[in-house]
C-alpha positions as CSV (number, residue, x, y, z in Angstrom):
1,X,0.0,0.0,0.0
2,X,2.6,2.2,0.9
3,X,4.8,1.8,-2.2
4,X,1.0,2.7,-4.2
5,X,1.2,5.7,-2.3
6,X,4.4,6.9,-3.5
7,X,4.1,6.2,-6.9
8,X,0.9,7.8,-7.3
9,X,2.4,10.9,-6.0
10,X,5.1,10.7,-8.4
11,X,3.2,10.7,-11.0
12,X,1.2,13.7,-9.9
13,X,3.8,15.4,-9.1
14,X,5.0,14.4,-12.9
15,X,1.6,16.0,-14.4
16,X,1.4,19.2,-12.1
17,X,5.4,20.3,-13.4
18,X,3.7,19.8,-17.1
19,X,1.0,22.0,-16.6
20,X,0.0,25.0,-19.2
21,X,1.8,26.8,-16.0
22,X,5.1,25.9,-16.8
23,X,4.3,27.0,-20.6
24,X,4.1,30.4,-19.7
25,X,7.7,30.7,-19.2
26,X,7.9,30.6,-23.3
27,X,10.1,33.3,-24.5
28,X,8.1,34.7,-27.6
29,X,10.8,36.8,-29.5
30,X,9.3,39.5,-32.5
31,X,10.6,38.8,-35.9
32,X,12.4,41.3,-37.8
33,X,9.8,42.2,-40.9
34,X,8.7,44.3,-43.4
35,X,5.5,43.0,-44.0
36,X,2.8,42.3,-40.9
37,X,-0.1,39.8,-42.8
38,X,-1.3,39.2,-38.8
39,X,-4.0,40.4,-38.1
40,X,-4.7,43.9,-36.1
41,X,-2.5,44.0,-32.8
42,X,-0.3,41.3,-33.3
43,X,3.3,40.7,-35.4
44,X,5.4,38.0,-36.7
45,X,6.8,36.6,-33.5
46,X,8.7,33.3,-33.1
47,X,7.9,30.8,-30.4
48,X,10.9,27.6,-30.7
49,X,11.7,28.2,-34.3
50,X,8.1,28.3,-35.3
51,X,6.9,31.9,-37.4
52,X,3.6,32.8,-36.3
53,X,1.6,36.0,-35.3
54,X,1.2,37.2,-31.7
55,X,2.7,39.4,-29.0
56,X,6.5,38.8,-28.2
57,X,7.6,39.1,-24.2
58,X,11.3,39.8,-24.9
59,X,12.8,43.1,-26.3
60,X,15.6,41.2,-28.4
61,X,15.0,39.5,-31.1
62,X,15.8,35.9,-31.2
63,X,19.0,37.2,-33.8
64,X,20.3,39.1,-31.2
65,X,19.8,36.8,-28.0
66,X,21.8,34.0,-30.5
67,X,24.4,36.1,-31.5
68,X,27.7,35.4,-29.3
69,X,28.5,38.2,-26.8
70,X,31.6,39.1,-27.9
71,X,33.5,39.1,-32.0
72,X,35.8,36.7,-33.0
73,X,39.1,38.3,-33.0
74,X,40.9,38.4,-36.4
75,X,44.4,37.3,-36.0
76,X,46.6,38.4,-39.5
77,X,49.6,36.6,-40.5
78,X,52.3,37.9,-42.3
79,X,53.6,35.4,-44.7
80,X,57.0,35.8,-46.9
81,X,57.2,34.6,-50.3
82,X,60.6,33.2,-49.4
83,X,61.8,31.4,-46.5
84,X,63.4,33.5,-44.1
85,X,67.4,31.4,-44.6
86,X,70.7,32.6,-43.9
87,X,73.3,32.5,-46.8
88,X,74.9,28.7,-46.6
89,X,72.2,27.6,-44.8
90,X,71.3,23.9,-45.9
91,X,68.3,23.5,-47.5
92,X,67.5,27.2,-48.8
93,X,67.7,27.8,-52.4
């Protein structure tokens, strides 16, 4: 009885942290557009990759949150045309 007990709250426990509840958290970025074909109040928003019209609740846009916070450094090497040999050195021509 007792091991009934604790599995059926488990799985309750399971169903209440899958609730609509825990959906709300959804981070709903605007899409970057020209053209609006949503309808009066709402804009192209994403919602997991998905385009579709609606209200976003972030100020970025999902371009910007996924960009990486700082640029790549550009590192420039100077290369010779020749190798860089002494006179008499072996191997140089």
């Amino acid at each position: 009885m007792r091991i009934l007990t604790t599995i059926s709250t488990g799985i309750a426990l399971a169903m209440l942290s899958t609730t609509p509840a825990a959906a709300g958290d959804a981070k709903i970025y605007a899409v970057p557009s020209h053209e609006n074909f949503c309808p009066a109040g709402l804009q192209p928003v994403t919602i997991s990759g998905v385009i579709c019209c609606g209200v976003p609740n972030q100020q970025a846009t999902y371009h910007q949150v996924m960009q990486h916070p700082t640029p790549k450094k550009k590192v420039h090497k100077h290369y010779s045309a020749r190798a860089h040999c002494p006179v008499g050195t072996k191997g140089c021509s």
